[in-house]
VEXDREN-2710 file (C-alpha; in Angstrom, 1 decimal):
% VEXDREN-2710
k/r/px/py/pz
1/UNK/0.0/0.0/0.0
2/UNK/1.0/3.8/-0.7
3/UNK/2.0/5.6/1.9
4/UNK/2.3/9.5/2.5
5/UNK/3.8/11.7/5.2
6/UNK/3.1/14.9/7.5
7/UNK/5.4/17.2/8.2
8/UNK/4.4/19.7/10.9
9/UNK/6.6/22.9/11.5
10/UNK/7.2/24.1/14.6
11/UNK/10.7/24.6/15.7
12/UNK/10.2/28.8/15.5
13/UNK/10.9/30.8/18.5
14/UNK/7.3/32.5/19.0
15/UNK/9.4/35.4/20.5
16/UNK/6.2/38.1/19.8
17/UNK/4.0/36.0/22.5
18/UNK/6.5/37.4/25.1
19/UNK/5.8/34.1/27.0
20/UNK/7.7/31.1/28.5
21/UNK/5.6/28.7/27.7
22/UNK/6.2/27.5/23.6
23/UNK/3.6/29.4/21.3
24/UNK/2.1/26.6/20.2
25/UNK/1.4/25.4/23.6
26/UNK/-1.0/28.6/24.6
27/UNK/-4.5/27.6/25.2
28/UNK/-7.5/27.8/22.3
29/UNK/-10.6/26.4/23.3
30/UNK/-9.1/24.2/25.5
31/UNK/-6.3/22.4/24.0
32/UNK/-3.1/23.6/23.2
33/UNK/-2.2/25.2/19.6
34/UNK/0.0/22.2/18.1
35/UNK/-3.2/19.9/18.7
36/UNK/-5.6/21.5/16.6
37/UNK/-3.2/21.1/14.3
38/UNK/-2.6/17.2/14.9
39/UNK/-6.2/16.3/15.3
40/UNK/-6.6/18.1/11.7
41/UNK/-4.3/15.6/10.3
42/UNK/-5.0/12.3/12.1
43/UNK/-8.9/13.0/10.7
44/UNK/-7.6/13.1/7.0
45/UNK/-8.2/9.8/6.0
46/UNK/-12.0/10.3/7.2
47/UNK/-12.9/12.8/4.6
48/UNK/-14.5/13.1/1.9
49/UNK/-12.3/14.5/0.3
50/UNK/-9.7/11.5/0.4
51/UNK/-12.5/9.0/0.4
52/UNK/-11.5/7.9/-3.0
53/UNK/-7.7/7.2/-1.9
54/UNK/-8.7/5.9/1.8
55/UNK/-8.5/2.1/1.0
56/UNK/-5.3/2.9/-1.4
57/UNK/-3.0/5.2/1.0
58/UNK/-2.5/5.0/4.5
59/UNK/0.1/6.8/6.4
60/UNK/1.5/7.3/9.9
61/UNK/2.0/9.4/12.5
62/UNK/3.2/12.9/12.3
63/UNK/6.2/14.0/11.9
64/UNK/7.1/17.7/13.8
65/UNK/9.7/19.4/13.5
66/UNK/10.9/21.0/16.7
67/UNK/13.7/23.7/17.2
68/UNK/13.1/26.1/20.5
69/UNK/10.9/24.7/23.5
70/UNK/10.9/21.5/22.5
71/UNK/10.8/19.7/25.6
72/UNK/7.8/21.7/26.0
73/UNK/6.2/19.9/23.4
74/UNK/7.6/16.5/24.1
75/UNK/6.2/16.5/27.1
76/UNK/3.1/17.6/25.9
77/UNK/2.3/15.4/23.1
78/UNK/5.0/12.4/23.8
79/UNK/4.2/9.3/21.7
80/UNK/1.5/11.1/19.9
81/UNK/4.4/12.3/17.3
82/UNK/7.3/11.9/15.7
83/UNK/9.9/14.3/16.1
84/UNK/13.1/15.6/14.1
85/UNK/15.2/18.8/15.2
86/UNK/15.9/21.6/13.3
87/UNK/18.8/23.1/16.1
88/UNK/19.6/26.1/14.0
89/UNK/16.3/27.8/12.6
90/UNK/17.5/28.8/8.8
91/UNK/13.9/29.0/7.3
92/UNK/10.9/27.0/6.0
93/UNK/13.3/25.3/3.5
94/UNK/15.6/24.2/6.0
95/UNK/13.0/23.5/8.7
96/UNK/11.5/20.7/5.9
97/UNK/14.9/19.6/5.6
98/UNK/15.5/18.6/9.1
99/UNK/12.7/16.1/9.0
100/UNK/14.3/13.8/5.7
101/UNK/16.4/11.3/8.0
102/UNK/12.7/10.5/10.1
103/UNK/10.7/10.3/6.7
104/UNK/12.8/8.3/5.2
105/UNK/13.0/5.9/7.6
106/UNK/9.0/5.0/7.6
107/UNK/8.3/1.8/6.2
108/UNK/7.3/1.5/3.3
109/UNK/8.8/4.7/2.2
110/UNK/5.9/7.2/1.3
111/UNK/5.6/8.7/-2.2
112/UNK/4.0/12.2/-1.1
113/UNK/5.1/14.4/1.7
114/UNK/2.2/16.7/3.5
115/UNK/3.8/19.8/5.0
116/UNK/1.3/22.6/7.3
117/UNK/2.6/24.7/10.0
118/UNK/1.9/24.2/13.7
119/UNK/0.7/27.5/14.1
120/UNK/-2.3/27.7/12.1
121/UNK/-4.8/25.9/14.4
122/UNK/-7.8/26.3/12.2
123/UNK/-6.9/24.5/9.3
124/UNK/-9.0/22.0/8.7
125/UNK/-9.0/18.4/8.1
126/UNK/-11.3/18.1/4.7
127/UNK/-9.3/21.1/3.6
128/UNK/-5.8/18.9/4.5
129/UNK/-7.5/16.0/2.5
130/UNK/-8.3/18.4/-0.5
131/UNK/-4.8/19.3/-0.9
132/UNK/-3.5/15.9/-0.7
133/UNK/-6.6/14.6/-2.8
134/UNK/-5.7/17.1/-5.8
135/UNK/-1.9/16.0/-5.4
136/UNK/-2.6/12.6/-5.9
137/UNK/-5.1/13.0/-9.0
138/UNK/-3.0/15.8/-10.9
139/UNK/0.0/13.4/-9.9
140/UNK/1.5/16.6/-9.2
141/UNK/5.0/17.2/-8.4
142/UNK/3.8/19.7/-6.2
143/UNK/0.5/21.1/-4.3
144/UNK/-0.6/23.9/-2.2
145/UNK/-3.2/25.8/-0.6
146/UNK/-4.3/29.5/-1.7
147/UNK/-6.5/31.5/-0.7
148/UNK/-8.3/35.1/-1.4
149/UNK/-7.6/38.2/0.6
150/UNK/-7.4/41.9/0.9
151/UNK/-3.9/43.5/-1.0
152/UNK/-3.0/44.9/2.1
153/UNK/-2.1/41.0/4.3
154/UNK/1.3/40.4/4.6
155/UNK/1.0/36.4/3.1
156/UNK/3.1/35.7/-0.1
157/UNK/1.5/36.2/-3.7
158/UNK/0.5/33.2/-6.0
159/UNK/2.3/34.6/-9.5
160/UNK/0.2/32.9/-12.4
161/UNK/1.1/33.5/-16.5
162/UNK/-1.6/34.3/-18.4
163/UNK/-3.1/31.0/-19.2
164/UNK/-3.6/31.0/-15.0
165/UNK/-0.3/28.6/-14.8
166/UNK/1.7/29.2/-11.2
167/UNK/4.9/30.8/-12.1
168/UNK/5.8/31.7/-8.4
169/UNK/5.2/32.5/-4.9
170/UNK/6.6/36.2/-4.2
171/UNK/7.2/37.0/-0.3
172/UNK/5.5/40.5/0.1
173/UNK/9.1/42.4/1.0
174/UNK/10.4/41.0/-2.7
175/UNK/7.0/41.9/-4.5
176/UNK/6.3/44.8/-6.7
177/UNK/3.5/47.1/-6.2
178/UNK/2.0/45.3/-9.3
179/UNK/1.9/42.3/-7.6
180/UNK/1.1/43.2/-3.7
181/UNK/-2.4/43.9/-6.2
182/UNK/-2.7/40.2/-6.5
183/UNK/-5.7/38.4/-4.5
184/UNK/-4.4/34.9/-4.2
185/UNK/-2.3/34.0/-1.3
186/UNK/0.0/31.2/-0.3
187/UNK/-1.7/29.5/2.4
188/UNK/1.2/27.2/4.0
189/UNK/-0.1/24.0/3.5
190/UNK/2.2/21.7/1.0
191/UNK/2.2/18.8/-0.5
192/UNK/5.8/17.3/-2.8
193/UNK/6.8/14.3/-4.4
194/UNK/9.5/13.0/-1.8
195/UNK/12.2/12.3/-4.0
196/UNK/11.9/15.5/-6.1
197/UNK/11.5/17.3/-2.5
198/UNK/14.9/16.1/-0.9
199/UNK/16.8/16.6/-4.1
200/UNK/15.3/20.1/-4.7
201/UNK/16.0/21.4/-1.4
202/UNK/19.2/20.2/-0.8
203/UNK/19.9/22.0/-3.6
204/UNK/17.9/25.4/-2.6
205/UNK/20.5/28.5/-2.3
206/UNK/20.4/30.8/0.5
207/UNK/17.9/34.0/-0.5
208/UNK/18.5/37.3/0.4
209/UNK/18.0/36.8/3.8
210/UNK/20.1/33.9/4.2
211/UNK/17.3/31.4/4.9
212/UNK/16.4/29.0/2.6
213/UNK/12.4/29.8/1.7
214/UNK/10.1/26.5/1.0
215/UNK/7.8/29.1/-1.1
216/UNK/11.0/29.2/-3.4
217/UNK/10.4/25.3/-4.8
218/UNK/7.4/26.7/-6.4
219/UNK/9.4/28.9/-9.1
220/UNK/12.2/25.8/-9.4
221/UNK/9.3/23.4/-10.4
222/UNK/8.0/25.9/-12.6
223/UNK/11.2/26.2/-14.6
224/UNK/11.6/22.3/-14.7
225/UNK/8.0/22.2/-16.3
226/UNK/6.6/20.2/-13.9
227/UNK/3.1/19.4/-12.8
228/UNK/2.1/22.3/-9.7
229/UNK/-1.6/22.1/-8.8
230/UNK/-3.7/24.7/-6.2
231/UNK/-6.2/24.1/-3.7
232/UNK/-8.6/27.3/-2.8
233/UNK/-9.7/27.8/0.7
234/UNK/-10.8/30.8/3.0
235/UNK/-8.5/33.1/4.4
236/UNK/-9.2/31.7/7.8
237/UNK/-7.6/27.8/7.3
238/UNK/-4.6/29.7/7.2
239/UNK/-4.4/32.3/9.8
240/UNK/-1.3/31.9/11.3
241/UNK/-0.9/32.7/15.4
242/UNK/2.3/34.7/16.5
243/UNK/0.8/37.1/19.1
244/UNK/-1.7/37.1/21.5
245/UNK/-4.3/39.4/19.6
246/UNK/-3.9/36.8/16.7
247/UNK/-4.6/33.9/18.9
248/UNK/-7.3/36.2/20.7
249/UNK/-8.7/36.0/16.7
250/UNK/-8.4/32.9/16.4
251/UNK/-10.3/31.8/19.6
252/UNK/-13.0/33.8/18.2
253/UNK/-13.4/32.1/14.7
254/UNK/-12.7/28.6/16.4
255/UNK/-15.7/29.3/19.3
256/UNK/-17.8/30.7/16.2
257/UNK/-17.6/27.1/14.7
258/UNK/-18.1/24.7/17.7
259/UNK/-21.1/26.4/18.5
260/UNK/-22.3/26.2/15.0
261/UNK/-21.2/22.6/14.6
262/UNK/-23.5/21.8/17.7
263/UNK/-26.4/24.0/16.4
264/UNK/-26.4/22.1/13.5
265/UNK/-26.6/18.6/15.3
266/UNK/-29.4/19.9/17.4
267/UNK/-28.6/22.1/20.5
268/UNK/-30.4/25.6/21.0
269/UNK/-27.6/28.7/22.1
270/UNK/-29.7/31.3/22.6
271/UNK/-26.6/33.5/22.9
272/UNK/-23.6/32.5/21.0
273/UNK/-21.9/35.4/22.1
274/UNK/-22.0/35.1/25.3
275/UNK/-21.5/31.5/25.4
276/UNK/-18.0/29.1/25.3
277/UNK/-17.7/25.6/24.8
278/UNK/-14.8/24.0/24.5
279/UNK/-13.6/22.0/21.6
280/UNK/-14.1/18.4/23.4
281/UNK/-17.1/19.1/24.7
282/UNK/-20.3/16.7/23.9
283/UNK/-23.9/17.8/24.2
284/UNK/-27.1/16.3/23.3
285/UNK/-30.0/16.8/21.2
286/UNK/-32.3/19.2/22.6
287/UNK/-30.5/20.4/24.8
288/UNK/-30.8/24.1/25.9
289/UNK/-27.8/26.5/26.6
290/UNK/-28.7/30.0/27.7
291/UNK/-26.4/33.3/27.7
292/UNK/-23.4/33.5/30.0
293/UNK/-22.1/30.0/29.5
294/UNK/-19.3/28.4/29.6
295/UNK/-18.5/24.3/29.3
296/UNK/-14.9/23.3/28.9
297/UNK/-12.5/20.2/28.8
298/UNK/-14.0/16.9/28.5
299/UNK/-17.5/17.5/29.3
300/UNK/-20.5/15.8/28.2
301/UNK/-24.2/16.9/28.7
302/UNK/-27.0/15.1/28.2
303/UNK/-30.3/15.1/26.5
304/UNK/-33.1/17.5/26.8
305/UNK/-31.5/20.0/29.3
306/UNK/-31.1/23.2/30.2
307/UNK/-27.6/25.0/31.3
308/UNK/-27.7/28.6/32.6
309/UNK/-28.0/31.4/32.7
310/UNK/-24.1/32.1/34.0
311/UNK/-23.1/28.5/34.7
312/UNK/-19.6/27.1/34.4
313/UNK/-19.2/23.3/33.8
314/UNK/-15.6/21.8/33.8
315/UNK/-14.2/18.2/33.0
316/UNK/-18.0/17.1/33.9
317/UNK/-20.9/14.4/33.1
318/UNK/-24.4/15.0/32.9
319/UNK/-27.4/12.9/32.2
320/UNK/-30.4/13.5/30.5
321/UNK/-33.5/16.3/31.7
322/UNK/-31.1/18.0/33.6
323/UNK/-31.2/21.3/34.9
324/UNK/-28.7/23.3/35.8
325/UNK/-29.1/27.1/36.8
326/UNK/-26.0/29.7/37.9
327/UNK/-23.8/27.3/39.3
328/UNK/-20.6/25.9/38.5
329/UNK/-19.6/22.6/38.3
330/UNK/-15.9/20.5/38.0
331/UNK/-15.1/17.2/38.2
332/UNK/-18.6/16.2/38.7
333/UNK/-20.7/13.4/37.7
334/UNK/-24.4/14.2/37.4
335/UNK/-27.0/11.6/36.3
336/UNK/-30.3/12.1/34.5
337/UNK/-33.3/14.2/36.0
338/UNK/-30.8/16.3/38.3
339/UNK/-31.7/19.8/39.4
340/UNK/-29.1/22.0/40.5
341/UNK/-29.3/25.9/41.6
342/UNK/-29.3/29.1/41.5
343/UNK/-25.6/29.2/43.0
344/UNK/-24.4/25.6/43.7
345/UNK/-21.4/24.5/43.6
346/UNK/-20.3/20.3/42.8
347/UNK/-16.5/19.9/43.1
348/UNK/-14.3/17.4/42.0
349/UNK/-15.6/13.9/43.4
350/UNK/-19.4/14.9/43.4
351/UNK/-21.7/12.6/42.6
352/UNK/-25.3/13.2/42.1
353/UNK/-27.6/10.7/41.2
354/UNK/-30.7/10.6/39.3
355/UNK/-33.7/12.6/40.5
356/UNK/-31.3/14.7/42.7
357/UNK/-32.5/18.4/43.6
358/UNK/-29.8/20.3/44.9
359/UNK/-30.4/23.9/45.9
360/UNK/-29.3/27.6/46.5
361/UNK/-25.6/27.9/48.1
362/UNK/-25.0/24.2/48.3
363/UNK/-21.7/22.8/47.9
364/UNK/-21.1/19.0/47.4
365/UNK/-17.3/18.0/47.3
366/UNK/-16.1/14.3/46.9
367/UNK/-19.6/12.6/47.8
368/UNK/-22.1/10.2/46.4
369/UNK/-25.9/11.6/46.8
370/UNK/-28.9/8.8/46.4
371/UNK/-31.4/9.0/43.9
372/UNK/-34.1/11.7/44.7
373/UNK/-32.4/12.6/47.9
374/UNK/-32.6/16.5/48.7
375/UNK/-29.8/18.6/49.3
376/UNK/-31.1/22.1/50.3
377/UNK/-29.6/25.6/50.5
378/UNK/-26.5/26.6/52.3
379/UNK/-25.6/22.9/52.7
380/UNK/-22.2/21.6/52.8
381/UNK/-21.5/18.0/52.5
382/UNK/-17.8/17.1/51.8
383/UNK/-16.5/13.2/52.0
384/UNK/-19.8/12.0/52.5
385/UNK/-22.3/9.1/51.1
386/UNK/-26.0/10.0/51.5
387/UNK/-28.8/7.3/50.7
388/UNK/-32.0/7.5/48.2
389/UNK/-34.6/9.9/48.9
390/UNK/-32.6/11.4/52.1
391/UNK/-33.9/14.9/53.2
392/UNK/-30.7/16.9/53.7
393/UNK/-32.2/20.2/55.4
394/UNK/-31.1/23.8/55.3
395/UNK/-27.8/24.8/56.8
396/UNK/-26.5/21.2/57.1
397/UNK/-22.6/20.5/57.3
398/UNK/-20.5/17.5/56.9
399/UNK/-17.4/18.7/59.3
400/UNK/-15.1/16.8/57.4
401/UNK/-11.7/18.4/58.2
402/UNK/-10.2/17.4/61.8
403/UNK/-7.9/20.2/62.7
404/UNK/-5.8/17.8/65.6
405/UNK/-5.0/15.2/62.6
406/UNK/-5.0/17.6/59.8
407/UNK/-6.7/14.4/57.8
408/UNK/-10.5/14.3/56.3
409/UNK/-12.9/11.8/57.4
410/UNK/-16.4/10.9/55.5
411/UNK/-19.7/11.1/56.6
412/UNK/-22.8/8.4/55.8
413/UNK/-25.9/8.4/55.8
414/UNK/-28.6/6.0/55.1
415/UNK/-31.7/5.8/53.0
416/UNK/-34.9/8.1/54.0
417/UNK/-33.2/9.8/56.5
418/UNK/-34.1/13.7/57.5
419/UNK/-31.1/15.9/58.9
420/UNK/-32.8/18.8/59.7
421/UNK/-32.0/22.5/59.4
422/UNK/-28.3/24.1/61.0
423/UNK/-27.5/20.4/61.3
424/UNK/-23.6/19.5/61.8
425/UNK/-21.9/16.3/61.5
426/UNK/-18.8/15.6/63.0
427/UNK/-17.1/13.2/60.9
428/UNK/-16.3/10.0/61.3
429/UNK/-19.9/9.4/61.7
430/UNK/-22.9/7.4/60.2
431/UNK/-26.5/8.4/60.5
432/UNK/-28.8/4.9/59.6
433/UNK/-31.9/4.3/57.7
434/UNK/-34.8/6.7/58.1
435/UNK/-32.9/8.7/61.0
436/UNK/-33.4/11.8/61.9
437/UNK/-32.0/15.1/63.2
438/UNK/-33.5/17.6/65.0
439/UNK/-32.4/21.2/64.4
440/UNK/-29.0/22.2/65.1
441/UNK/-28.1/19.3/66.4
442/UNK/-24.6/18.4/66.3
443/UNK/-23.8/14.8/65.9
444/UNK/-20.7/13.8/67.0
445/UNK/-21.7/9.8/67.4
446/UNK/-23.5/7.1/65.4
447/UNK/-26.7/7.6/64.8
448/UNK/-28.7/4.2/65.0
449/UNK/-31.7/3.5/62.4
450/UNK/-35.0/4.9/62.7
451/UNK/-33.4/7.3/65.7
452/UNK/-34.2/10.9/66.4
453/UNK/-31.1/12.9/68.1
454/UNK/-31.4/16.5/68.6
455/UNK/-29.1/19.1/70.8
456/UNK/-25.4/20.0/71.3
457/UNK/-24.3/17.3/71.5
458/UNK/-26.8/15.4/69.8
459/UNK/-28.8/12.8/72.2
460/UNK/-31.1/10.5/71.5
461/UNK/-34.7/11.5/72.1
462/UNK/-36.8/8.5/70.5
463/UNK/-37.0/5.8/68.3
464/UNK/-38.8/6.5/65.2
465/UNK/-39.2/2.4/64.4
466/UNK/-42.5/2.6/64.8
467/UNK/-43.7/5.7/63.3
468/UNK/-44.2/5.3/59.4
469/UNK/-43.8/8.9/58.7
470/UNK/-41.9/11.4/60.3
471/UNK/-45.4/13.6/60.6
472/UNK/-47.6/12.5/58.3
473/UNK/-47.0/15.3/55.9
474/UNK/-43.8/14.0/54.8
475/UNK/-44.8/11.2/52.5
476/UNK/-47.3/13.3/51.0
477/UNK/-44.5/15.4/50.4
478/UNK/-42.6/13.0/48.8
479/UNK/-45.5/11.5/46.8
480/UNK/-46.0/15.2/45.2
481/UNK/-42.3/15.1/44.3
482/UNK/-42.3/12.4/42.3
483/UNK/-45.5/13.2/40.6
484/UNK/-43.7/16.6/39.5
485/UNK/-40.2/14.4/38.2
486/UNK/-43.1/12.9/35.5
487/UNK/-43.0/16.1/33.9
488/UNK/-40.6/16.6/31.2
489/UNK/-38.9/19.5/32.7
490/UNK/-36.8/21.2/29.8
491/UNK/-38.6/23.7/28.0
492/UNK/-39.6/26.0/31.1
493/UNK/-38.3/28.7/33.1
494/UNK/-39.9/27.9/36.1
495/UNK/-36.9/27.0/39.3
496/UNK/-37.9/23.7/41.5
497/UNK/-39.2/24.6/44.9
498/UNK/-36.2/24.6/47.1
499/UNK/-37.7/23.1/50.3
500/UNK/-36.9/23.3/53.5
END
């Protein structure tokens, strides 16, 4: 089988970021730089595009070409790449150059060699496989992306004859006014018949500058009368980052098209502008996400919910029919038919299960909440396990932090239990089945099943074994709760009641 390889740049300095971390490690919508760039090229072969070549051509992973940083990078990518060093930085050219003893080492040797620059993060992958498409079917000696914009950009001119042939790429500071007129740029993505490429470049004089210019192979192709063949794309594929108002740009084109991509496949925004989602983020059909927004890292969100207004979700899962109103969320794990807010707060660990209402102020931290258990305002619960259909009432804390040990300790507590309001648990502790609290109490021991404690310290005041409700009102309570959860909840406005 045919083979072909990809060559990404980026061994330049990045100087104009004014940063210690490599350029092409700065943050856009979530990942770093560089891996826009390598998830561009590993979805080539998916295209359409290269459809026609996929079950003829294969290849293997990317080569980059690394110069200043570039332990930065390894450490950030590692096996994902290969890598080749360019130690003194003489140009495109030369940079190309330094990668010949890596590519020609692949086995079986590709034919075609794909070159894009690791700075241009919104290049896309069925543009990629356009450009190596066209190569292959104009069995071209050489390929390359252009692209129409204003004659006042700074990118190289595409020179054609009059018969629309490519005669050269000029770099702006060697063009004449007549041709800074010229429309068509060079967009910086390549592709070169191997052999031709090593040969050619090897043989490349210095310019004017005393680098050796990869734009140059275009006129030295042109005089051999060999085949060179253009892809068009937008302007945009090829913006190139190099300071932080370009990669300020560049966030802003990138955000434009996640949101669209998940508009398309069935999620209302009703403010993209306001509104950030990261590039790894999943969402649902019918899903809702309202102004002031903002999901990142590798979060998914269910089905038929509603996030925000103003709600932050980070590295987070949630189920379907969720809703989810100012609050922020990271590291959390929420499953279906969960309500959440205004102003909670799950932290890493936080588990919420289905039919969960959390509300105003709460905090959960490293804890597992039953199904339709209750965690009401200005509660805390950190380190703790809480059964199904628990009542945890306002102004309850988990005191999980011993100052003497310095060391956490958890908190559980059973099924159908009530903790009532200003309640504090001194952890270690366990509070059984159907227990129950009274207010302000401040549990220090066990609590035994079916056992109401109240006081400071809490005491035990009565069994509760043989009382089937707590008073009477409290299964009727629950029974109108679940009558409510039958209603598809997603389209509304309307904020659950909060409770006690």
């Amino acid at each position: 089988m045919k083979t072909y390889a990809t060559v990404v740049l980026a061994a330049g300095k990045g100087t104009r970021m004014r940063s210690t971390l490599s350029k092409l490690l700065h943050p856009l919508a979530g990942q770093p730089l560089l891996a826009h760039v390598l998830k561009s090229v590993a979805e080539i072969p998916s295209t359409t595009a290269f459809a026609p070549y996929r079950e003829q051509i294969s290849t293997q992973r990317p080569i980059v070409v690394l110069g200043h940083e570039s332990e930065q990078i390894l450490s950030a990518f590692g096996d994902r790449c290969q890598y080749a060093m360019q130690h003194e930085q003489l140009g495109t050219g030369h940079a190309v150059l330094a990668a010949q003893t890596v590519v020609d080492a692949l086995d079986p040797l590709p034919e075609t060699v794909l070159v894009c620059y690791g700075d241009t993060p919104l290049v896309r992958s069925e543009m990629l496989g356009r450009v190596l498409a066209e190569h292959l079917q104009q069995r071209a000696t050489v390929t390359f992306l252009t692209a129409d914009a204003e004659p006042t950009t700074d990118y190289g001119r595409v020179v054609r004859d009059g018969q629309g042939r490519v005669r050269e790429i000029v770099e702006v500071k060697r063009a004449t006014s007549e041709q800074l007129q010229i429309r068509e740029v060079n967009s910086g993505v390549y592709c070169f018949e191997r052999s031709w490429l090593w040969s050619t470049l090897q043989a490349l004089p210095r310019n004017a500058a005393g680098e050796y210019y990869l734009t140059d192979l275009i006129a030295i192709a042109c005089t051999q009368e060999l085949t060179i063949a253009t892809v068009k794309g937008s302007l945009d594929e090829s913006l190139g980052v190099n300071n932080r108002v370009q990669l300020a740009d560049a966030e802003q084109i990138l955000r434009r098209r996640i949101l669209e991509r998940h508009m398309y496949a069935g999620v209302t925004i009703i403010d993209p502008a306001t509104t950030y989602i990261d590039e790894e983020v999943q969402i649902g059909t019918d899903t809702v996400i309202l102004p002031g927004t903002m999901l990142s890292g590798k979060t998914t969100i269910g089905s038929w919910c509603r996030i925000g207004p103003g709600t932050t979700i980070e590295q987070s899962t949630l189920g379907d029919r969720c809703i989810i109103k100012n609050s922020a969320l990271e590291g959390a794990l929420l499953e279906d038919d969960v309500r959440m807010g205004p102003f909670s707060h799950c932290r890493p660990g936080a588990h919420l299960a289905r039919g969960v209402r959390m509300g105003n102020f709460g905090e959960v931290k490293n804890s597992y909440v039953g199904e339709d258990a209750d965690v009401h305002h200005f509660s805390y619960l950190g380190d703790a396990t809480v059964g199904a259909r628990t009542n945890i009432a306002a102004g309850t804390i988990t005191s999980n932090y011993d100052g003497v040990t310095k060391q956490k300790y958890r908190t559980t507590i059973g099924a159908d239990a009530f903790i009532g309001c200003d309640t504090i648990l001194v952890a270690p502790v366990t509070v059984g089945d159907k227990a129950m609290t009274g207010a302000g109490a401040v549990v220090t021991k066990d609590v035994s099943a079916s056992t109401l404690v109240v006081g400071v310290p809490a005491r035990f005041q009565r069994s509760l074994a043989s009382a089937e409700t707590v008073d009477g009102a409290e299964e009727a309570a629950r029974e109108k709760s679940a009558e409510q959860k039958s209603v598809q909840p997603v389209i509304t406005d309307s904020v659950p009641d909060e409770g006690q």
